[in-house]
C-alpha positions in Angstrom: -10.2 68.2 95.7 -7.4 66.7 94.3 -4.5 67.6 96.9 -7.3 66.4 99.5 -7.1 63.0 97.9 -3.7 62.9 97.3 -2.8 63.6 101.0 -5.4 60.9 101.7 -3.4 58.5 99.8 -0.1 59.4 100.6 -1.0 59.1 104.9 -2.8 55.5 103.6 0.7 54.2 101.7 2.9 56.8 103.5 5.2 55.9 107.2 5.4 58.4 110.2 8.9 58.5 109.3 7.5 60.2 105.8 5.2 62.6 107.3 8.1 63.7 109.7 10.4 64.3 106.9 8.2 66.2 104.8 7.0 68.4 107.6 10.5 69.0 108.3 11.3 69.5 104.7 8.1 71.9 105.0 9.5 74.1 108.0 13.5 75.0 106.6 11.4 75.4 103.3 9.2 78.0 104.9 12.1 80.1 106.1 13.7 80.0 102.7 10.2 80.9 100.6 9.7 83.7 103.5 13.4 85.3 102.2 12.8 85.1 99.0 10.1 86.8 98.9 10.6 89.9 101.1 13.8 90.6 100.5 13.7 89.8 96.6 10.8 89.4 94.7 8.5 92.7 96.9 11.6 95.6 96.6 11.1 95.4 92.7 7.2 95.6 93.3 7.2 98.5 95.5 9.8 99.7 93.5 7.3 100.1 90.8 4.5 101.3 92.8 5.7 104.4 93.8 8.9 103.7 95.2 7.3 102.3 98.2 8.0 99.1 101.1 4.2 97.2 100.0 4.8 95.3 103.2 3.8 99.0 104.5 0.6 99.4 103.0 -2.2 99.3 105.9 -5.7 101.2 106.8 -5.8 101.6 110.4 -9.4 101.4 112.3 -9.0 104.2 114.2 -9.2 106.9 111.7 -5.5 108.3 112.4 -2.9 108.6 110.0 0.6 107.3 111.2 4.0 107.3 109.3 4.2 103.5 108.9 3.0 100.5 110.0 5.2 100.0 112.9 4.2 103.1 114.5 0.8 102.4 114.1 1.5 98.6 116.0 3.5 100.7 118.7 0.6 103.0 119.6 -1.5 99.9 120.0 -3.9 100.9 116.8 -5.8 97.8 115.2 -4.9 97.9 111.4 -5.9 96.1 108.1 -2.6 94.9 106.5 -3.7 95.0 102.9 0.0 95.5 101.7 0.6 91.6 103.9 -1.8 89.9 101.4 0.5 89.8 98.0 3.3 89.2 100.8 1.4 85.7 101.9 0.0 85.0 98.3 4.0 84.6 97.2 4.7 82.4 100.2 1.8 80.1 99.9 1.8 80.0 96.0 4.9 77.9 95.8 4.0 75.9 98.6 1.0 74.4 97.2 2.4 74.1 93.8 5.2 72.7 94.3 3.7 68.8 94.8 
């Protein structure tokens, strides 16, 4: 409830010229958070688990098995990306925290 309010306040006290600089702000952050967290904080983690990519974990819906996750998108199949959620958790995380 709090971030709620606080965004209430800040668009009450705040200038278009704010908003626009924090959403810009938001956006090159966004790309930077996005790097840092595939390409350095994940490799240790699936490092760990089996010396596997986690952005490769799936389930697909139609029963088949396929080698990886791109494959499976290539044939068309509709998959559950369960290995995407720890992925998105590490992006969002810093995001909302870092007020």
């Amino acid at each position: 409830m709090g971030l709620f309010h606080e965004f209430k306040q800040f668009t009450i006290r705040g200038s278009a010229l704010d908003m626009g600089v924090g959403v810009v702000l938001g956006a090159a952050l966004s790309g930077f958070i996005d790097s840092l967290v595939r390409d350095i904080l994940l490799p240790p983690v699936g490092l760990l688990i089996s010396k596997m990519n986690i952005e490769n974990l799936y389930i697909s819906l139609n029963g088949r098995i396929y080698p990886s996750l791109e494959e499976a998108k290539e044939a068309g199949v509709v998959t559950i990306n369960y290995g995407l959620i720890p992925l998105t958790i590490c992006q969002v995380y810093p995001a909302y925290n870092g007020q």
